[in-house]
MARMARPA-72830 format. One record per residue: residue number from 0; residue in one letter; z, y negated, x of N, C-alpha, C in turn. Coordinates in pm, whole numbers. Layout:
BEGIN
R   k r    npz    npy    npx   capz   capy   capx    cpz    cpy    cpx
R NUM a      Z      Y      X      Z      Y      X      Z      Y      X
...
//
This chain:
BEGIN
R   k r    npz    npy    npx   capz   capy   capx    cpz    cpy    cpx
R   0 x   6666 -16314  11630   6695 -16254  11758   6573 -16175  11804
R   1 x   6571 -16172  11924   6418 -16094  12024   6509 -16017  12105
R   2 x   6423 -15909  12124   6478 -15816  12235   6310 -15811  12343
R   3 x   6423 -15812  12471   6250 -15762  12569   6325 -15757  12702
R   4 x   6240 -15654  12754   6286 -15665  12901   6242 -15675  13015
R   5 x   6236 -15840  12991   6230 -15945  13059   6283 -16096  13024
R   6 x   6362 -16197  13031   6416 -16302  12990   6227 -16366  12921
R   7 x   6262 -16368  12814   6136 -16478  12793   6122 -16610  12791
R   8 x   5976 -16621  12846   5944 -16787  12877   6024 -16867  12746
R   9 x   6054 -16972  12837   6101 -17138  12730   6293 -17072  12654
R  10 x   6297 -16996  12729   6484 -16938  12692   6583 -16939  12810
R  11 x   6657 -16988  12834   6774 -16985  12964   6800 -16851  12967
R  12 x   6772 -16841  13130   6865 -16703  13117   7009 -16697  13158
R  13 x   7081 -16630  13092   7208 -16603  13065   7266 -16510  13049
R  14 x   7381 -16473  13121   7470 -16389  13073   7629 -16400  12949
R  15 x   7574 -16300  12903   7725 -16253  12794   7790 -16153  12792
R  16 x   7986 -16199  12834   8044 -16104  12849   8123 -16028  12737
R  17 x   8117 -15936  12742   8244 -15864  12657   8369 -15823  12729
R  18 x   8466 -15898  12720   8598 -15805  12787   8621 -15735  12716
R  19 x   8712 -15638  12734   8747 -15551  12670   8877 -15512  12730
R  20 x   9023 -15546  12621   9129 -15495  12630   9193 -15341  12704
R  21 x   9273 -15351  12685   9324 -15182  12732   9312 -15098  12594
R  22 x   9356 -15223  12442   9376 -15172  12297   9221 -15178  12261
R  23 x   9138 -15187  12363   8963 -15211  12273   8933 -15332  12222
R  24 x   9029 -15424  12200   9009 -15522  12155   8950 -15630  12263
R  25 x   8907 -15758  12192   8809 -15830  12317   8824 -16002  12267
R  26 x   8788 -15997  12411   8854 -16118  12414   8773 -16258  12348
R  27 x   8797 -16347  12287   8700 -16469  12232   8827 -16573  12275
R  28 x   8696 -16671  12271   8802 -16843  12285   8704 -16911  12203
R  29 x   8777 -17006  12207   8748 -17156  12069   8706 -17274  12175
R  30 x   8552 -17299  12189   8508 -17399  12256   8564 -17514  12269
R  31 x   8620 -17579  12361   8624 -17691  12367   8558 -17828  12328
R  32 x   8436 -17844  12317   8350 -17885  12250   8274 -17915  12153
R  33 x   8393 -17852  12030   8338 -17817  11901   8451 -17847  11827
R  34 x   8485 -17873  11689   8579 -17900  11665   8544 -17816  11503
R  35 x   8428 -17702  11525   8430 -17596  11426   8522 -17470  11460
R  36 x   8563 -17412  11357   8662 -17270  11391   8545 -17186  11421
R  37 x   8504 -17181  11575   8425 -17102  11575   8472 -17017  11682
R  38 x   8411 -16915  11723   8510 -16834  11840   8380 -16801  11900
R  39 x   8370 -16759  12080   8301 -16676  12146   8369 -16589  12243
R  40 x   8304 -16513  12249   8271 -16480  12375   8229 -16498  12524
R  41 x   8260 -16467  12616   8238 -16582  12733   8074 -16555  12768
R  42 x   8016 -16639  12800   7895 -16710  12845   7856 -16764  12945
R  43 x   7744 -16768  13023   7697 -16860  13047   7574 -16819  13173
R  44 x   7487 -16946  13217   7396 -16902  13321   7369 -16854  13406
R  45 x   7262 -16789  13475   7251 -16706  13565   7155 -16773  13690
R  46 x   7242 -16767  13783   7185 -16908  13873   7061 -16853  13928
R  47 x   6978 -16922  14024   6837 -16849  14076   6902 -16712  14203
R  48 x   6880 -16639  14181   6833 -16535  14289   7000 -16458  14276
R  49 x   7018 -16501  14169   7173 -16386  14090   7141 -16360  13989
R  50 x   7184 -16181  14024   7190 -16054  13913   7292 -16124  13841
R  51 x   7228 -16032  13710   7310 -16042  13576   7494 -16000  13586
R  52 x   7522 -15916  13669   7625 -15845  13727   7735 -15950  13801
R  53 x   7640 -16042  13915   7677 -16132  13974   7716 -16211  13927
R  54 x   7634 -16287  13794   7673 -16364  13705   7762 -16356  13588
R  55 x   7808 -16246  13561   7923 -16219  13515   8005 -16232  13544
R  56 x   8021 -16173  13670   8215 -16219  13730   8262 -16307  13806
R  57 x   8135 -16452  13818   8151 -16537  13810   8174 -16613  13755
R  58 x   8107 -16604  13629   8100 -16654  13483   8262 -16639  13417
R  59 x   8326 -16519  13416   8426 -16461  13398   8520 -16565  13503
R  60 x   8562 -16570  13631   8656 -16656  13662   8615 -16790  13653
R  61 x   8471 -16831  13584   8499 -17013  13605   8601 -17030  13447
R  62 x   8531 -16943  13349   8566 -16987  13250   8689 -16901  13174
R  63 x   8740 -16809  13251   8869 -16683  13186   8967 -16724  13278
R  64 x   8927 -16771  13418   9027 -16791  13485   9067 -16683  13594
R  65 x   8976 -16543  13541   9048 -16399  13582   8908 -16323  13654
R  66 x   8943 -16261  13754   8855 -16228  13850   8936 -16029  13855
R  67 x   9015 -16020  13711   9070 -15889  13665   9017 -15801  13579
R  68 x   8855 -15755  13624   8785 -15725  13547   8691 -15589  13581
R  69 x   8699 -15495  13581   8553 -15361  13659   8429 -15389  13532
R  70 x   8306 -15355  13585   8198 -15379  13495   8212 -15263  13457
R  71 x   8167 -15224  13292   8125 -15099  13261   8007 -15041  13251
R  72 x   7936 -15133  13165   7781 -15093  13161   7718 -15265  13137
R  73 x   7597 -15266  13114   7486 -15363  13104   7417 -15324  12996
R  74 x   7384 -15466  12912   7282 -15374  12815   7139 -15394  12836
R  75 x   7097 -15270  12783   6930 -15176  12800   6858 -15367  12807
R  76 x   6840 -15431  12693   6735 -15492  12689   6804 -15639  12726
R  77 x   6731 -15785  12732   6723 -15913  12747   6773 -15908  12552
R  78 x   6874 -16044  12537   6881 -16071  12379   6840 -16193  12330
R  79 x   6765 -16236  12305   6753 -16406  12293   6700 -16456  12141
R  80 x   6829 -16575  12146   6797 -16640  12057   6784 -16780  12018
R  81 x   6718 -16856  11917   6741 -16945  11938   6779 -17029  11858
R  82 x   6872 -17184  11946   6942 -17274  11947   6873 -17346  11773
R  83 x   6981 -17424  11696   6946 -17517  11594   6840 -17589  11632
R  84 x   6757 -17660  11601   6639 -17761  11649   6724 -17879  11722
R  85 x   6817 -17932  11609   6933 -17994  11645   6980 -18021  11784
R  86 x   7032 -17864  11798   7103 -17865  11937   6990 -17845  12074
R  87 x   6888 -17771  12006   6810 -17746  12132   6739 -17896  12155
R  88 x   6759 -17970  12108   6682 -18102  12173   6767 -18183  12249
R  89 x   6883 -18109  12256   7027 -18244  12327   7047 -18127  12451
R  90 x   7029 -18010  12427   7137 -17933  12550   6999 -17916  12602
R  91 x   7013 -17888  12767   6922 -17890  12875   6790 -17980  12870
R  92 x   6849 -18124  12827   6725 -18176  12825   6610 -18112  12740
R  93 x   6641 -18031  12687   6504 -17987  12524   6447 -17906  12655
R  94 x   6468 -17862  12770   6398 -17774  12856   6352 -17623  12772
R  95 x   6491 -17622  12688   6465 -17440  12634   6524 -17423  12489
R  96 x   6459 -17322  12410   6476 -17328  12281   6574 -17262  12244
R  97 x   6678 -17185  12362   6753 -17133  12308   6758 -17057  12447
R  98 x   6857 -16932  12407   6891 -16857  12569   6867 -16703  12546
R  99 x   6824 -16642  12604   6815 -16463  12659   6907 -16446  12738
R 100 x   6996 -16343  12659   7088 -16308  12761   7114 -16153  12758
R 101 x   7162 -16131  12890   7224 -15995  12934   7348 -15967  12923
R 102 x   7389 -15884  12823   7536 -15883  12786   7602 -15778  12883
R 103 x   7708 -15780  12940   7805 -15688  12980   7883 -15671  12994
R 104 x   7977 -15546  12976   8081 -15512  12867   8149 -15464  13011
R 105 x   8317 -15524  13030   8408 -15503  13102   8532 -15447  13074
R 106 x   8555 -15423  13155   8740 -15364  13151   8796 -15429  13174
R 107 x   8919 -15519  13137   9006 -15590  13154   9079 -15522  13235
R 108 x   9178 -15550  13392   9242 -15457  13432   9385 -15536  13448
R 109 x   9328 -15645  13391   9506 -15722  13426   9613 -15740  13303
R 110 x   9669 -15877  13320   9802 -15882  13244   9723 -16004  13161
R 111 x   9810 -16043  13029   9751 -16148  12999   9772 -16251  13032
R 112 x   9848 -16294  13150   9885 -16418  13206   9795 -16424  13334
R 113 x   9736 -16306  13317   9602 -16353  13443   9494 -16453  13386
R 114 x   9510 -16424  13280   9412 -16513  13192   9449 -16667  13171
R 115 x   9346 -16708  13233   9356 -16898  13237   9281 -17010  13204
R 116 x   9300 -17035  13110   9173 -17072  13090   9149 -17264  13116
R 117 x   9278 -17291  13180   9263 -17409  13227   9208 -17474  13350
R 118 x   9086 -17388  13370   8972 -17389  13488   8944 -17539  13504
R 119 x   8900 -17526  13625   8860 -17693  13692   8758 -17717  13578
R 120 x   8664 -17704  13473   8624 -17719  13382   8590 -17600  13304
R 121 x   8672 -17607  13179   8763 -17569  13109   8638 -17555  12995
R 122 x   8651 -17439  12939   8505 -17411  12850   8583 -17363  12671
R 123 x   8700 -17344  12696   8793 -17315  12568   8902 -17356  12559
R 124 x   8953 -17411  12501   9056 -17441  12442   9173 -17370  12372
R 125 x   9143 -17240  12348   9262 -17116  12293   9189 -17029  12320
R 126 x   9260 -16925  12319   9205 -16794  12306   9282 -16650  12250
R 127 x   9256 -16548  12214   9300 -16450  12205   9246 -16301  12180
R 128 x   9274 -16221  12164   9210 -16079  12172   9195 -16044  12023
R 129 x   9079 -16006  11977   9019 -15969  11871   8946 -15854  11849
R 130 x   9006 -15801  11714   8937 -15653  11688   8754 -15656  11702
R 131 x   8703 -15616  11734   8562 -15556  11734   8463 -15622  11625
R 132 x   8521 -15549  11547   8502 -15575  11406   8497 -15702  11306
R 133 x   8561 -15834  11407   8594 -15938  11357   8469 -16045  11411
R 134 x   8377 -16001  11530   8361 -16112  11590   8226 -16119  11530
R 135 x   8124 -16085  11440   8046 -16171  11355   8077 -16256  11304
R 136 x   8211 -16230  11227   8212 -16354  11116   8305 -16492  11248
R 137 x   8346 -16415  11336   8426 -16542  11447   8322 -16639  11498
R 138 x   8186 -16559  11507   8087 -16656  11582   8017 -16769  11482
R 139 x   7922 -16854  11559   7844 -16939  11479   7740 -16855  11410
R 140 x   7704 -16915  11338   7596 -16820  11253   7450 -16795  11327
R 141 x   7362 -16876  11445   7259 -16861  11478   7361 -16759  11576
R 142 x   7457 -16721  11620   7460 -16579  11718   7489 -16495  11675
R 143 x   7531 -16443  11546   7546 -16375  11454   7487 -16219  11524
R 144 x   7336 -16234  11495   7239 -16138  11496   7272 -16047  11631
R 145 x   7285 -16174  11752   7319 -16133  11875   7438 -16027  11889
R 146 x   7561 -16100  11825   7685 -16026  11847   7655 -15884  11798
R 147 x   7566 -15886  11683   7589 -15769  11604   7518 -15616  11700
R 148 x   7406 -15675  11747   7334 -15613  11871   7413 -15552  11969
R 149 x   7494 -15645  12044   7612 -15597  12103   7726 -15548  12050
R 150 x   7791 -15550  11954   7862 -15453  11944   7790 -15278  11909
R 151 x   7638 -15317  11865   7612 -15159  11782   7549 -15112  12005
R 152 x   7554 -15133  12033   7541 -15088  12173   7636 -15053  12294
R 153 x   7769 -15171  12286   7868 -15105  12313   7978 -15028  12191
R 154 x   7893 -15017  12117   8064 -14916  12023   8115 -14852  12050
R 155 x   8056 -14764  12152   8162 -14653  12259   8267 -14723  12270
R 156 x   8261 -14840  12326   8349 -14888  12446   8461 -14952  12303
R 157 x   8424 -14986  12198   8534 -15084  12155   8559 -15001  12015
R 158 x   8466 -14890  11948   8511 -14878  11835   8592 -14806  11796
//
């Protein structure tokens, strides 16, 4: 994992969200695309000439379904890491070695039936709310480092 602040060359930039329950707990889903027990957090790109902010609660209703969310904070630095050799040669055309992202940590303000995750394309397959504490060992192992970053930055918010 790299920290800098600025997305660095040859990395997608991206945002990563943390919801965050009313109980602190946060939310992960089980990719569709994978048929490892792996869990995330929601994800994903940050289009040209959209803030990290912007791209969150967009990001948040393509793939949560739920547009029931206040931002809390942003974190200080860019996080990037990178992709298996493996995977980085199949996803974006081998354009990038992996992704920098801007994590930010939300308030959930709804019910859990706001939550949908059967979006016009659909990025998980289950989901549910998870202690804090759980989501290193929930993730894949190259985001490991990442998650751990983010939680020791928001721990206010979830610990």
């Amino acid at each position: 994992m790299m920290r800098s602040t600025t997305p660095p060359a040859g990395y997608r930039p991206n945002v990563g969200i943390m919801l965050i329950a009313a109980d602190r707990r946060v939310f992960v889903g089980q990719r569709v695309d994978t048929r490892i027990d792996a869990w995330q957090m929601p994800q994903g790109g940050i289009d040209p000439g959209e803030s990290p902010a912007i791209a969150a609660l967009r990001e948040l209703e393509e793939e949560v379904g739920t547009d029931r969310a206040e931002i809390l904070r942003e974190s200080t630095d860019w996080l990037a890491y990178d992709l298996p050799p493996e995977l980085a040669r199949s996803m974006w055309r081998g354009r990038y070695r992996g992704q920098a992202q801007k994590w930010l940590a939300l308030r959930f303000t709804g019910e859990d039936a706001d939550i949908r995750i059967d979006t016009a394309h659909p990025e998980f397959r289950t989901w549910r709310w998870a202690p804090s504490v759980d989501l290193p060992r929930l993730i894949v192992p190259f985001k490991r480092a990442i998650y751990a970053a983010v939680l020791e930055e928001f721990a206010d918010l979830v610990g």
